[in-house]
C-alpha positions in Angstrom: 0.0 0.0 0.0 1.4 3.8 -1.0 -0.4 5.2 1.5 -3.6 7.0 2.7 -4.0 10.6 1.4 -7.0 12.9 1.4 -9.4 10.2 2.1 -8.5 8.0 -0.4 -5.4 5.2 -0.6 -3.3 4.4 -3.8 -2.9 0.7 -3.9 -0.6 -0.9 -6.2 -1.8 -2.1 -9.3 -2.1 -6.6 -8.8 -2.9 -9.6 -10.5 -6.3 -9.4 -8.6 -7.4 -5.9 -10.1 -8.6 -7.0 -13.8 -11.7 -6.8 -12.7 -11.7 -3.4 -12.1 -10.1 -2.2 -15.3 -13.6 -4.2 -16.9 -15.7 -2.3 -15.3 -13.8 0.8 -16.1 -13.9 -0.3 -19.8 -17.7 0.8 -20.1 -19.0 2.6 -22.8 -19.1 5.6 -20.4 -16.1 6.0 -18.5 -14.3 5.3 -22.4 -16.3 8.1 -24.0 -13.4 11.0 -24.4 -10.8 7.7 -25.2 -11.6 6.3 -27.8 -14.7 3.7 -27.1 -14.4 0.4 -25.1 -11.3 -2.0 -25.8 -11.7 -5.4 -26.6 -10.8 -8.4 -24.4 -7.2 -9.0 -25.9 -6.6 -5.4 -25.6 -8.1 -5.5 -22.2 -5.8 -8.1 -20.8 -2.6 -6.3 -23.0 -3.6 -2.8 -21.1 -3.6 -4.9 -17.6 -0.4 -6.4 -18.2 1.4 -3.1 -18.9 0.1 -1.9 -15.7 1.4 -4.8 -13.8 4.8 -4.2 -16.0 4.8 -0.4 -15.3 9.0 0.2 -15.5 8.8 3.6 -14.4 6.0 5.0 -12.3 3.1 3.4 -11.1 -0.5 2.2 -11.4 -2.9 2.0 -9.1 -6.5 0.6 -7.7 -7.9 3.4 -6.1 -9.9 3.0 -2.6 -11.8 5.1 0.2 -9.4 5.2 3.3 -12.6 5.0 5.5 -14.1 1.8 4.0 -11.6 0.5 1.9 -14.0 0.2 -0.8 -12.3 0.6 -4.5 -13.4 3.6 -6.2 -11.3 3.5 -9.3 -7.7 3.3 -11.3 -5.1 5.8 -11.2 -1.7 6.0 -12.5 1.7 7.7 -13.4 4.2 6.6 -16.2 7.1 8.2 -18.5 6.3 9.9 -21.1 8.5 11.5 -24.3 6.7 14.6 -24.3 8.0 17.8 -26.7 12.0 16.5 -26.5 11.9 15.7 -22.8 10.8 12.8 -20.4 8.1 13.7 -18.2 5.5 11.7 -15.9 2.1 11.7 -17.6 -0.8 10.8 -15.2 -4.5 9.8 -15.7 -7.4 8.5 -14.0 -11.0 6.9 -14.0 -13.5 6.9 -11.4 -16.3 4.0 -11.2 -19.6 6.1 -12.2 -21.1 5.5 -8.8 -18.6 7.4 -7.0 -17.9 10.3 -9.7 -18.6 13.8 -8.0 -17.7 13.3 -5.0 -13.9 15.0 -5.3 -12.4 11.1 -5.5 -10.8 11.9 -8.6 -9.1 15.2 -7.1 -8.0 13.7 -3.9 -6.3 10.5 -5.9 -4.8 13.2 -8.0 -3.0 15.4 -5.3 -2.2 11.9 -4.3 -0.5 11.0 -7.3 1.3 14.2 -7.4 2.9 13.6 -4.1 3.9 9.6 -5.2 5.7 11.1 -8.5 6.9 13.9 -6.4 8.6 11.9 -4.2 10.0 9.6 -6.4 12.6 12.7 -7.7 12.5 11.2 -11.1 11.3 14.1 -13.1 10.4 17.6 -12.7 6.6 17.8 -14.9 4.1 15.9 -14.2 1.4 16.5 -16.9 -2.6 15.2 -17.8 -3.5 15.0 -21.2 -7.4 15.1 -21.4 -9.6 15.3 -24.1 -10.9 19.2 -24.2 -14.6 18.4 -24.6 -14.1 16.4 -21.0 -15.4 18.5 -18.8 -14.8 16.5 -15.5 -10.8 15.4 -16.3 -10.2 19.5 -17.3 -11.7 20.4 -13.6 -10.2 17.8 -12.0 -6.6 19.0 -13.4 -7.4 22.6 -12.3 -8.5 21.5 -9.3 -5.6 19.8 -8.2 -3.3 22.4 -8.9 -1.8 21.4 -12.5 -1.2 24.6 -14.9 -3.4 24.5 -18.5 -0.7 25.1 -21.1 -2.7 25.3 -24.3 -4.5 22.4 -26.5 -2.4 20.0 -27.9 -3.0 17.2 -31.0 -2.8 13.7 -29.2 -2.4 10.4 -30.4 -5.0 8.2 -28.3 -5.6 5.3 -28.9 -3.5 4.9 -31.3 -4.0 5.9 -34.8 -6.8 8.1 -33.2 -5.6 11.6 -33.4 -7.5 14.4 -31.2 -7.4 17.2 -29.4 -6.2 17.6 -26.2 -5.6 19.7 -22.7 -2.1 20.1 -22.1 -2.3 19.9 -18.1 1.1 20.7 -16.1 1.9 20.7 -12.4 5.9 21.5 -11.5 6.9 18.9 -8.8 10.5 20.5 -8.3 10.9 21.4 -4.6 12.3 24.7 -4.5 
């Protein structure tokens, strides 16, 4: 276990979490990336999360009851000449507005913070998502502009260009 911070706890990403990345696989939480995957992609996707080389995925729960809430991660990314983290998130639909996503960001930030890897750590959601665009703001990253992104790929669209500093000044 990471730890417990702002209500929620980042557990690593196991064997015993497919289930969750199913459920996350819905129509609606896939919406602003690109539809549902299929089974062999499915199982692909969960074993580059168990496989994460640098950074970290994660099953997201409620520190009170432990119950699992959703997935969020951080990983390298080659992003305009340099390595950065790149994060992102999905919250089961029963828990969505309730500040889960927020808290497992700030969360997040402090994991890749620590880690003293690299100094960005940046979101890349799709501008007509509302809910991943607030989230960023709300947990402190910087909106640098829209940005063309290749998700899935061979799916080209446009995209937020979310950035938080983690250097400790």
């Amino acid at each position: 276990m990471t730890g417990v911070r702002g209500g929620v706890r980042l557990e690593p990403w196991s064997e015993d979490d497919f289930w969750l990345l199913r459920r996350i696989n819905s129509p609606r939480m896939t919406v602003h990336l690109g539809g549902p995957e299929t089974e062999e992609e499915l199982t692909a996707r969960h074993c580059r999360y168990l496989e994460v080389a640098a950074g970290q995925m994660y099953r997201v729960a409620l520190a009170d009851t432990g119950e699992t809430v959703g997935s969020i991660g951080y990983w390298e990314h080659d992003w305009r000449g340099e390595t950065v983290w790149e994060t992102g998130w999905g919250v089961l639909p029963e828990f969505q507005g309730r500040g889960v996503a927020v808290r497992a960001a700030r969360a997040v930030v402090e994991v890749a913070r620590d880690s003293n890897t690299h100094r960005y750590l940046h979101a890349l959601p799709r501008v007509g998502n509302a809910a991943s665009n607030a989230v960023c703001r709300r947990a402190g990253f910087t909106l640098l502009g829209e940005v063309s992104v290749e998700y899935p790929k061979g799916h080209w669209s446009m995209s937020n260009d979310w950035r938080l500093d983690l250097g400790r000044d």
